[in-house]
Residue, then its C-alpha position, 0 to 999 in steps of 0.5 A: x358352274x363349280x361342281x364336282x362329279x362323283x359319277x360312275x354312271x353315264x345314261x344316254x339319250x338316244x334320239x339326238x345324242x347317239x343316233x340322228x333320226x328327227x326327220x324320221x319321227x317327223x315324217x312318221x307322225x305326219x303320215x299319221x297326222x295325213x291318215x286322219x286327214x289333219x294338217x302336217x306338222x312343219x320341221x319348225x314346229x315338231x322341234x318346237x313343241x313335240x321333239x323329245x316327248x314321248x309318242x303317246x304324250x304327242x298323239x293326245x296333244x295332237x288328238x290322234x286315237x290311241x291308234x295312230x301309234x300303230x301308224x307311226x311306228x310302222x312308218x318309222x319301222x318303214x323309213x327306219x334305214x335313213x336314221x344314221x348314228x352321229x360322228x364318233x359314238x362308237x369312239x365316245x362309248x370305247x373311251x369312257x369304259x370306266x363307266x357303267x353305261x345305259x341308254x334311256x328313250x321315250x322309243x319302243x324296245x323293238x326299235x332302240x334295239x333294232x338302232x343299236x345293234x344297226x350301228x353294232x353299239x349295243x355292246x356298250x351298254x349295260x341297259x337299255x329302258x325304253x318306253x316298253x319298260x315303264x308308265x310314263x316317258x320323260x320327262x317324268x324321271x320314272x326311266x332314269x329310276x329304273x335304269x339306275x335300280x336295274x344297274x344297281x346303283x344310286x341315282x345320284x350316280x348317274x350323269x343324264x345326257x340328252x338334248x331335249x326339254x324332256x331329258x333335261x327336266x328328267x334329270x333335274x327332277x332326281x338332282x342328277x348331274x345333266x349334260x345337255x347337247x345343244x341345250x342348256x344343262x348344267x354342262x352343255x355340248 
């Protein structure tokens, strides 16, 4: 693909791109899945179907209550020490200083916040929208909109990195430029 990037604007993903938390989300919602006395997702199945949507989106296909985000969230707040940030972020964000930097996640803002400041990287972004922040998570691209008018630039600006259908179809639906980590994109890495 021949394109020419004109990008000044780089939005991150975080699950899967900057930070390692899978089996956490998954131990998370099966605590919720076990309270209501449900059948456990297997690994398979959450990378599957539920990895990258948005925790209210997974609850409803799952047919939790609206409650169960309560259980998920203080799981994940519990075990919230065994996420780890992937090799060589921190030299990522130093090298691409000459771009405006944000981190775009389906997470509460309590939790992206708390990752961030954790591995000492918050410093490197410009914003951070979280699901606290808009209606609906990815893949609707209600989050990308905001990070883009909060930065006070063109969305057309902005290139999306993330690693799930969800990012994905995010930035494909604004036109935006895609990098997908281990995912198909427009680039991929």
């Amino acid at each position: 693909m021949n394109m020419k990037i004109k990008a000044n604007t780089i939005l991150f993903d975080l699950y899967g791109v900057i930070v390692n938390s899978e089996k956490v989300w998954l131990s998370s919602l099966n605590c919720a899945l076990k309270h209501y006395n449900q059948n456990q997702i297997k690994p398979e199945t959450f990378n599957e179907k539920f990895w990258g949507n948005d925790v209210n989106n997974t609850l409803q296909i799952l047919e939790l209550p609206e409650k169960a985000m309560k259980i998920v969230n203080n799981s994940y707040i519990e075990n919230i020490d065994n996420v780890g940030i992937f090799p060589d972020v921190e030299k990522t964000l130093k090298n691409l200083n000459q771009f405006k930097k944000g981190v775009i996640t389906n997470t509460p803002k309590k939790i992206a916040l708390y990752l961030l400041n954790k591995f000492n990287i918050l410093k490197y972004f410009d914003v951070v929208v979280t699901s606290d922040d808009v209606k609906y998570g990815k893949p609707n691209p209600e989050i990308i909109i905001k990070a883009c008018k909060l930065l006070n630039i063109k969305i057309d600006d902005a290139i999306i990195i993330g690693d799930t259908i969800s990012d994905i179809k995010a930035g494909k639906n604004l036109n935006c430029i895609v990098i997908g980590i281990n995912i198909k994109a427009d680039y991929t890495v």
